[in-house]
C-alpha positions in Angstrom: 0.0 -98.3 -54.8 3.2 -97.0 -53.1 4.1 -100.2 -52.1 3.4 -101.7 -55.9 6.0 -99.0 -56.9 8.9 -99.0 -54.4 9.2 -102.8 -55.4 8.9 -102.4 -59.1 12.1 -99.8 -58.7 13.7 -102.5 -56.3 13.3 -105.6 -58.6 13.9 -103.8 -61.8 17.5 -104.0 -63.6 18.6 -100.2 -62.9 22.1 -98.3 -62.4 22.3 -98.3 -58.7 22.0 -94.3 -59.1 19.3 -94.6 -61.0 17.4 -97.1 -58.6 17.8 -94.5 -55.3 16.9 -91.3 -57.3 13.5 -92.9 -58.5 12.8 -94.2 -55.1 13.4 -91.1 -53.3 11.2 -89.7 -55.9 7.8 -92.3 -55.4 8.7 -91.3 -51.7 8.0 -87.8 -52.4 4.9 -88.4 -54.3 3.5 -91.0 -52.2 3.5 -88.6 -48.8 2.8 -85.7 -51.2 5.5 -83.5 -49.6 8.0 -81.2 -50.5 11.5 -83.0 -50.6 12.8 -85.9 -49.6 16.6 -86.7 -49.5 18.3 -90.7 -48.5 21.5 -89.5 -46.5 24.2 -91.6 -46.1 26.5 -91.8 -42.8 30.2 -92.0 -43.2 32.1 -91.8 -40.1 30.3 -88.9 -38.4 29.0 -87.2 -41.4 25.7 -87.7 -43.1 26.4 -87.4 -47.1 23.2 -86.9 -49.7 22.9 -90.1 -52.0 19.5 -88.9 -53.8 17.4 -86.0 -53.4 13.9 -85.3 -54.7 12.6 -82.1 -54.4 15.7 -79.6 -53.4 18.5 -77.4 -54.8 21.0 -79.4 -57.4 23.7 -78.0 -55.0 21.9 -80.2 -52.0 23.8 -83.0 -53.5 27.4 -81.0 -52.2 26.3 -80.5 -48.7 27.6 -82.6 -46.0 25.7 -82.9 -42.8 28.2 -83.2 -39.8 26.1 -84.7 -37.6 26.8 -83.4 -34.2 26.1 -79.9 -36.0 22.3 -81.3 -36.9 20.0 -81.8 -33.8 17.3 -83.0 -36.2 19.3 -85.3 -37.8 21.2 -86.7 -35.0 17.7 -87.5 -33.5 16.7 -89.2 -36.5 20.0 -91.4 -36.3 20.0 -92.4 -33.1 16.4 -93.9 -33.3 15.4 -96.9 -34.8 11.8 -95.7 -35.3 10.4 -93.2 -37.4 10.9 -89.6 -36.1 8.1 -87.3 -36.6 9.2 -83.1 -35.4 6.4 -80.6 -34.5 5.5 -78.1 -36.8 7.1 -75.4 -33.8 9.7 -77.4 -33.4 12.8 -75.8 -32.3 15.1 -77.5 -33.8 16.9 -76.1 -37.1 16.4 -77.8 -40.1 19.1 -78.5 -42.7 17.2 -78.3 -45.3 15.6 -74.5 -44.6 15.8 -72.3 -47.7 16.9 -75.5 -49.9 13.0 -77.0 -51.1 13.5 -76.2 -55.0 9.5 -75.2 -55.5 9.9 -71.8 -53.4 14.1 -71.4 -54.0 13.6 -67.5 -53.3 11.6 -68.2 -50.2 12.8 -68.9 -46.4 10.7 -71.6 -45.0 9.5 -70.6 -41.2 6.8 -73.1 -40.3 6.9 -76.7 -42.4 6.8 -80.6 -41.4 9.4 -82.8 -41.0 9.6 -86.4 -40.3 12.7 -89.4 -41.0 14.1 -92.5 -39.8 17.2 -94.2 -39.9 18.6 -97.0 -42.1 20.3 -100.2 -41.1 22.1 -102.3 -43.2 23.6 -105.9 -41.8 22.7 -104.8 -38.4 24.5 -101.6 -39.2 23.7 -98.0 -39.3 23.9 -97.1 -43.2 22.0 -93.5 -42.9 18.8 -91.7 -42.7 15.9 -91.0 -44.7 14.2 -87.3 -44.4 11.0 -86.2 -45.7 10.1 -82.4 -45.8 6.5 -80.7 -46.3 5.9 -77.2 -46.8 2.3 -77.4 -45.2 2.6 -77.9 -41.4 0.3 -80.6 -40.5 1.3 -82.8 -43.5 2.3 -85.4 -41.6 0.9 -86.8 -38.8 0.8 -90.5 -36.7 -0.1 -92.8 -39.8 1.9 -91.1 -41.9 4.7 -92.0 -39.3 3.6 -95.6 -39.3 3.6 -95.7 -43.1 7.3 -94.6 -43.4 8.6 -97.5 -41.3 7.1 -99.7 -43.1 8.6 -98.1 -46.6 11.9 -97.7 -44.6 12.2 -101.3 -45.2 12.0 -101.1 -48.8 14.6 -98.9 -48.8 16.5 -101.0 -46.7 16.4 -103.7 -49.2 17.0 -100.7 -52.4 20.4 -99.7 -50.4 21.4 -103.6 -49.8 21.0 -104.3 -54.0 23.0 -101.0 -54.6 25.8 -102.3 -52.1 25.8 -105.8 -53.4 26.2 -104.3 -57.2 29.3 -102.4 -56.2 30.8 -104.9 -54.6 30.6 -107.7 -57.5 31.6 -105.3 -59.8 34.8 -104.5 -57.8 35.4 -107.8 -57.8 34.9 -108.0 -61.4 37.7 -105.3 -61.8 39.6 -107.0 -59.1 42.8 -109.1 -60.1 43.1 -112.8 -59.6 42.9 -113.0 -55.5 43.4 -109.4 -54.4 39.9 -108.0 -52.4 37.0 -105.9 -54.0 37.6 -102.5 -54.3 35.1 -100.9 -52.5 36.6 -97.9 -50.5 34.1 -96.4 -47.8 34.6 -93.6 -45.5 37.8 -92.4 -47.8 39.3 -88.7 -46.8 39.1 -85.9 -49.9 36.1 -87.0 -51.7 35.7 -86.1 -55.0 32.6 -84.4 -55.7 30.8 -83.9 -58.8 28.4 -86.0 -61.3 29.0 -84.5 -64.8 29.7 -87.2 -67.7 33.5 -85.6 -67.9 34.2 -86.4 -64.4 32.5 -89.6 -64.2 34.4 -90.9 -66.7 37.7 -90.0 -65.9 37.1 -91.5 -62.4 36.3 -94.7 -63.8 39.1 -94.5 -65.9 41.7 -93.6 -63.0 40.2 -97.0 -60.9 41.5 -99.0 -63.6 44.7 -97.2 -64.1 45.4 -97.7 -60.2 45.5 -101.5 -60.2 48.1 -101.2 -62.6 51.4 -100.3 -60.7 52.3 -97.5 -64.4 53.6 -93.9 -63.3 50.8 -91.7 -63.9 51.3 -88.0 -64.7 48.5 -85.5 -63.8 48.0 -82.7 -66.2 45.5 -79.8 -64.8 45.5 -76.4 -64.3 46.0 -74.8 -60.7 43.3 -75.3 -58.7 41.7 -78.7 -60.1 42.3 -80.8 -57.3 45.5 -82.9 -58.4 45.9 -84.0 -55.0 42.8 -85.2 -54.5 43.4 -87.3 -58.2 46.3 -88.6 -56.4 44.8 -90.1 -53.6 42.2 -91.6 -55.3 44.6 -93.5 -57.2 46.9 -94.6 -54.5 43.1 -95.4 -52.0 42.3 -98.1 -54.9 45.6 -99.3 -55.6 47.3 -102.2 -54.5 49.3 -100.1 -52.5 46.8 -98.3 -50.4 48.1 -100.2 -47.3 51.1 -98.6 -47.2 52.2 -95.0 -47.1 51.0 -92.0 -49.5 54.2 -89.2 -49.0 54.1 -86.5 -51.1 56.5 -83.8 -51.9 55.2 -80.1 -53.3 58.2 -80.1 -55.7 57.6 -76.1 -55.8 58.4 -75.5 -52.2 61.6 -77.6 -52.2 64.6 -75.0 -51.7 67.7 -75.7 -54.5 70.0 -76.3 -51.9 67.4 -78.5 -49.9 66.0 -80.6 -52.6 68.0 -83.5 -52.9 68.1 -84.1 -49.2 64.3 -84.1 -49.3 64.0 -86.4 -51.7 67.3 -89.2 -51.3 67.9 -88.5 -47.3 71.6 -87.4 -46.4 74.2 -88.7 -43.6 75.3 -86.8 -40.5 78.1 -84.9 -41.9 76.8 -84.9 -45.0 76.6 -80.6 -44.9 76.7 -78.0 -42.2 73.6 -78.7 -40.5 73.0 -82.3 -40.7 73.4 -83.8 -37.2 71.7 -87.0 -37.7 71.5 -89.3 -40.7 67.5 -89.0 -42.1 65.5 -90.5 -44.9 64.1 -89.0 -47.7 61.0 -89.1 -49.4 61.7 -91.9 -51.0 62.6 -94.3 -48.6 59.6 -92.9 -46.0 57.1 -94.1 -49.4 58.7 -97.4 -49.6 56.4 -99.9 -50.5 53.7 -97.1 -51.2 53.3 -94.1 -53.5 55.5 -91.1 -53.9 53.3 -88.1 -55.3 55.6 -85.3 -56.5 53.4 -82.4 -56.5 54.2 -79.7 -59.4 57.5 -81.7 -60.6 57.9 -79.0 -63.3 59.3 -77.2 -60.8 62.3 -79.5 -60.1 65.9 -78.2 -61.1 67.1 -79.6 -63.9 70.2 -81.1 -61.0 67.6 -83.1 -59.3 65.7 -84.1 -62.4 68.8 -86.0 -63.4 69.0 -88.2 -59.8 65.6 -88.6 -60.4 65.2 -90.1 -63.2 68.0 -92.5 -62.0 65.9 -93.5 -58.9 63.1 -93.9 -61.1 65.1 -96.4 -63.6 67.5 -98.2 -61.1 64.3 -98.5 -57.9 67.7 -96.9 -56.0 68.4 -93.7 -53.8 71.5 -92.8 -52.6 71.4 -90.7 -49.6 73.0 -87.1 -49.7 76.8 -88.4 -48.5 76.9 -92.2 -48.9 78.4 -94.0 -50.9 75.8 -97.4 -51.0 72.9 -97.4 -52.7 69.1 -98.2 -51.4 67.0 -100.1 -52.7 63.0 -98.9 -52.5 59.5 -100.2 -54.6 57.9 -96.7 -55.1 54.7 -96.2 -57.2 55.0 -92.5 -58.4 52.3 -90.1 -59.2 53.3 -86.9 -60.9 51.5 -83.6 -61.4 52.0 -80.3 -63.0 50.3 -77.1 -63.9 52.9 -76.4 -66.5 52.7 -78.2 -70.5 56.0 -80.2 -69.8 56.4 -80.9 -73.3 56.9 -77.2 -74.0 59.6 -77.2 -71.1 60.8 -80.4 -72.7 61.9 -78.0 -75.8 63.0 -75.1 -74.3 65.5 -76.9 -72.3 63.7 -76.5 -68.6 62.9 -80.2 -68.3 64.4 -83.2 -69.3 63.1 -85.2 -72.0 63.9 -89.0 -70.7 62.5 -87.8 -67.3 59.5 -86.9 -69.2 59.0 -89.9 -70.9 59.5 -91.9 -67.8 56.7 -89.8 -65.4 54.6 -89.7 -68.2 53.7 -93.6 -69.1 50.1 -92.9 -68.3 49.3 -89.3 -68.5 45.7 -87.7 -67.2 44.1 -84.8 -68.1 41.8 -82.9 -65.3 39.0 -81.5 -66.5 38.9 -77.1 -65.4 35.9 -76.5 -63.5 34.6 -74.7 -66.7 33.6 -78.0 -68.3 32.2 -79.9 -65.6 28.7 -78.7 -66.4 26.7 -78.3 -63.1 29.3 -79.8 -60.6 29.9 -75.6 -59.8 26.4 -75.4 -58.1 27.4 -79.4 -56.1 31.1 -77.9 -54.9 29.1 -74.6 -54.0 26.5 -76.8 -51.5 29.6 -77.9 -50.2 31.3 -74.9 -49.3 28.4 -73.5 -48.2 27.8 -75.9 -45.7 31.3 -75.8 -44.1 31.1 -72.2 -44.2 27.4 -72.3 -42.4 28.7 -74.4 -39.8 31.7 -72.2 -39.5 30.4 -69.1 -39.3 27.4 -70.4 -37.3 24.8 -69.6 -39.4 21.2 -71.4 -38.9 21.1 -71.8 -43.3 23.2 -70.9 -45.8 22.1 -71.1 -49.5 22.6 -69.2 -53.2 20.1 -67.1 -54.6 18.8 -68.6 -58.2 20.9 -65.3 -59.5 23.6 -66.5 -57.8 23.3 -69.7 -59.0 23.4 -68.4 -62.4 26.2 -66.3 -61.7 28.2 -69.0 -60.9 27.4 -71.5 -63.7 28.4 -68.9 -66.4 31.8 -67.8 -64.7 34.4 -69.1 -66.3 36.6 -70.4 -63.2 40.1 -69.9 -63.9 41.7 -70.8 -60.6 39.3 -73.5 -60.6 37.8 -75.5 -57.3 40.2 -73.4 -55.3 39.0 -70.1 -56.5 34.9 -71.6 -56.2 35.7 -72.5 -52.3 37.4 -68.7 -52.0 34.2 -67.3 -53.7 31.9 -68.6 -51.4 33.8 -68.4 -48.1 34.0 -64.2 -48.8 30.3 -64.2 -49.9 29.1 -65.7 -46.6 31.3 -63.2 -44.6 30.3 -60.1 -47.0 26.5 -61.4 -46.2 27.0 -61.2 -42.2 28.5 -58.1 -42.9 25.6 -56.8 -45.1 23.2 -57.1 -41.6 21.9 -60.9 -42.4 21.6 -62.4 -38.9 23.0 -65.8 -37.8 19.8 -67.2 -37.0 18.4 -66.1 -40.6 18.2 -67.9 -43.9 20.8 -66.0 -45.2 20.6 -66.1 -49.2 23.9 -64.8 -51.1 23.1 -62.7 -53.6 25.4 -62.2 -57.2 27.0 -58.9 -56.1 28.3 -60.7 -52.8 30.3 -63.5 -54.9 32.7 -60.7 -56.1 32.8 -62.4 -59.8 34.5 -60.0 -62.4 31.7 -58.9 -64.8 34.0 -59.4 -67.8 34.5 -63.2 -67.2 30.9 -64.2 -67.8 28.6 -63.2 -70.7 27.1 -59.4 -70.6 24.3 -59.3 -73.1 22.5 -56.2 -71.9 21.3 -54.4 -74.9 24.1 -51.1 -73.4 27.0 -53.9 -74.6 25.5 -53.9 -78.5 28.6 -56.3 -78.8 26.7 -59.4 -79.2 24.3 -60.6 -81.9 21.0 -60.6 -80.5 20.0 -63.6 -82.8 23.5 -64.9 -82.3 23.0 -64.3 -78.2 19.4 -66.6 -78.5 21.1 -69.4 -80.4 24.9 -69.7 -79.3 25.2 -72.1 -76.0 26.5 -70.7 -72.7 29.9 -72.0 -73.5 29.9 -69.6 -76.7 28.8 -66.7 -75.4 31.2 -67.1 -72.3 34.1 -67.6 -74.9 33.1 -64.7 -77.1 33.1 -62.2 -74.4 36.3 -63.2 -72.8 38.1 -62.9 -75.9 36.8 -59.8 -76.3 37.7 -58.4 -72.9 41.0 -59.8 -73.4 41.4 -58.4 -76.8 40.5 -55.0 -75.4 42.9 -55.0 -72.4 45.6 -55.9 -74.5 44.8 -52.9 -76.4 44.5 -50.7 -74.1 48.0 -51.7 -72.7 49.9 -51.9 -76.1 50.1 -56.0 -76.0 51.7 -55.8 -72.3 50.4 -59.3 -70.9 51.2 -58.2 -67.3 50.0 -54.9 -67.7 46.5 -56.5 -69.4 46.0 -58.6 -66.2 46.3 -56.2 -63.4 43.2 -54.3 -66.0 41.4 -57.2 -65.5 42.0 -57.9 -62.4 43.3 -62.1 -62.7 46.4 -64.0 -62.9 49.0 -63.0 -65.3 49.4 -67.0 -65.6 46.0 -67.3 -65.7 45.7 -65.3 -68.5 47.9 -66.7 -70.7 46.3 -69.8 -70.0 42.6 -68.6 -70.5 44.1 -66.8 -73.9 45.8 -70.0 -75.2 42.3 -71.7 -74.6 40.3 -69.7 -76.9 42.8 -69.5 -79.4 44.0 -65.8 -79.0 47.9 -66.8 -78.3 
């Protein structure tokens, strides 16, 4: 019967996604255990694909394998791998089986084995039970005979990528499959998923591209993307944090300079420009550029030329550039701080990043991540959120974004340590630990009598988030006569931040 179903999921016309997540869940019914997770290895880190039976924020963690005794046995193996129920080795998935979440798991099964693909270690399969004793020698047997099912699910789900890269591919140039890439982007709401798609197709196409997002996003990471699955991605990636760049400094960094050129400059040196030559140039918060620069800028940008700080000849260099900023340009555009035609020219193909705030559950995905680099960092045997937590931090409102979430977690863990939770422990952060400002998510305790109760039942978590911070907001500025600055220290964020926040829901 489990066989009957593994290859009904393997010969059916699926997504790819789709196709693992239901395999991993006939696995978990077949054995009649308590999770089971396909892994897969990239460099030395083993990344979930598809998990049945954990946390959603599972799908975040990353499993450095020499940090994993269990899993590194598994990997190194090519049979099946069955651990003791007194085994002594930790397992990564302790405190993360979604039937018990508020529960540390002491005693409980575990068995895997690892994948191959073209004679190739692809990753590992694991299979968790709650009951010790769930699996024993034929059970063992059993999952190396699946093992090759899955085998042949993971070679489909590589083959489908790779023809359609090379359906997006143009004329001769190779697929587009990038493995093993540095900065991954992690998430899986519709938002996100979309506007990755729609940056791989931008990339072939050699257009400036202007990043639009608030602080904290993950520009950069945008940015790389889109020079890994350009045309380009052979040749250097060089960016410039156009923010950090001293007045007097700036066009040095960017055009080079002579020897001679100024009191200081004892050897001729390239800029930025000529050491991206060939590649991509990503000029990190450009908003922040003097208007002086701006101008030799733009004429680098429409010529393809720099001229280095005290030379009279021209360079030429082919430069891809890839522009971000924190700031609404166009409003700088009309007051004067930015130049229009510069503008115009950096934003041929501009791209809005979604805040954290709207990526539905990717929160509790980036928190699995964090988690895990903070358990390995801290030493800790398992890290995870308690489902308060959890709900804690799918209501906050994240104004500095993926940044903030990753500062979040990293004090949690250490207020938790500090709170008595032992390093061999499940440790479980609870709400009060995450530090999150009550104001910024909903309060609908009956003590607030500021929110409709009927209006509370029916308005989505989005509304309710929205009415409250308005209302905080409202009532800071009160209380500081309309002073912005005064307003954030009372609320304890960003004065930038703020404003932001306030022009979203419409108060400014």
């Amino acid at each position: 019967m489990l066989d009957d179903s593994l290859i009904a999921d393997l010969t059916a016309d699926l997504p790819s996604a789709v196709r693992l997540q239901r395999l991993v869940r006939t696995l978990r019914e077949g054995f009649s255990c308590g999770a089971v997770c396909l892994l897969r290895l990239q460099e030395d880190v083993l990344a979930p694909v598809a998990v049945e039976g954990l946390v959603r924020e599972a799908l975040g963690r990353r499993f450095e394998v020499a940090r994993h005794p269990r899993l590194a046995a598994i990997l190194t193996s090519r049979r099946s791998t069955l651990f003791p129920p007194d085994s002594a080795l930790p397992d990564p998935y302790d405190g993360l089986i979604e039937q018990h979440p508020g529960e540390p798991l002491h005693v409980h099964d575990c068995m895997g084995i690892s994948l191959h693909v073209e004679g190739e270690p692809w990753g590992v399969l694991t299979l968790d039970a709650l009951v010790a004793g769930t699996f024993d020698e034929a059970a063992r047997r059993a999952l190396e005979r699946y093992a090759l099912l899955v085998e042949a699910a993971v070679r489909v789900t590589r083959l489908e990528q790779d023809i359609r890269a090379l359906r997006m591919a143009r004329h001769d140039s190779v697929a587009q499959v990038v493995r093993g890439e540095s900065g991954e982007i992690l998430g899986h709401s519709a938002v996100l998923q979309r506007l990755l798609r729609e940056l791989d197709v931008v990339a072939e196409a050699d257009l400036p591209v202007l990043l639009l997002g608030e602080t904290g996003v993950g520009k950069e990471l945008f940015a790389r993307r889109l020079h890994q699955r350009s045309p380009r991605r052979d040749q250097p990636l060089v960016q410039v944090n156009c923010a950090a760049l001293p007045d007097t400094l700036a066009e040095s960094e960017l055009f080079g300079h002579v020897k001679g050129a100024f009191s200081g400059a004892t050897a001729d040196r390239a800029g930025r420009f000529e050491a991206a030559d060939g590649g991509t140039l990503f000029l990190d918060e450009v908003g922040e550029l003097p208007l002086a620069i701006q101008a030799k800028l733009l004429r680098a940008l429409q010529n393809g030329e720099v001229q280095r700080l005290g030379e009279d000849t021209p360079r030429r260099v082919d430069v891809r550039i890839v522009a971000a900023t924190n700031r609404h340009l166009a409003d700088g555009v009309r007051d004067g701080h930015f130049r229009a035609d510069l503008y115009h020219r950096l934003s041929v193909y501009p791209v809005a990043i979604p805040p954290l705030r709207e990526r539905d559950s990717d929160v509790l995905v980036l928190a699995g991540h964090f988690l895990e680099i903070n358990r390995a960092r801290l030493g800790v045997r398992s890290l995870r959120l308690a489902p308060a937590a959890e709900a804690a931090l799918l209501a906050y409102s994240w104004p500095g974004n993926v940044r903030e979430l990753e500062h979040v977690i990293s004090r949690a863990a250490i207020k938790a340590l500090g709170h008595g939770s032992q390093r061999d422990d499940i440790v479980t952060l609870q709400p009060a630990w995450l530090d999150l400002p009550q104001l910024m998510y909903p309060r609908v305790q009956a003590e607030a009598g500021r929110l409709d109760p009927h209006t509370t039942a029916q308005a989505s978590l989005r509304q309710q988030v929205d009415t409250a911070q308005r209302q905080a907001i409202r009532e800071a500025l009160a209380a500081c006569d309309g002073h912005w600055a005064n307003a954030a220290r009372r609320l304890a964020v960003d004065p930038s931040n703020l404003h932001k926040l306030a022009r979203r829901l419409g108060i400014k």
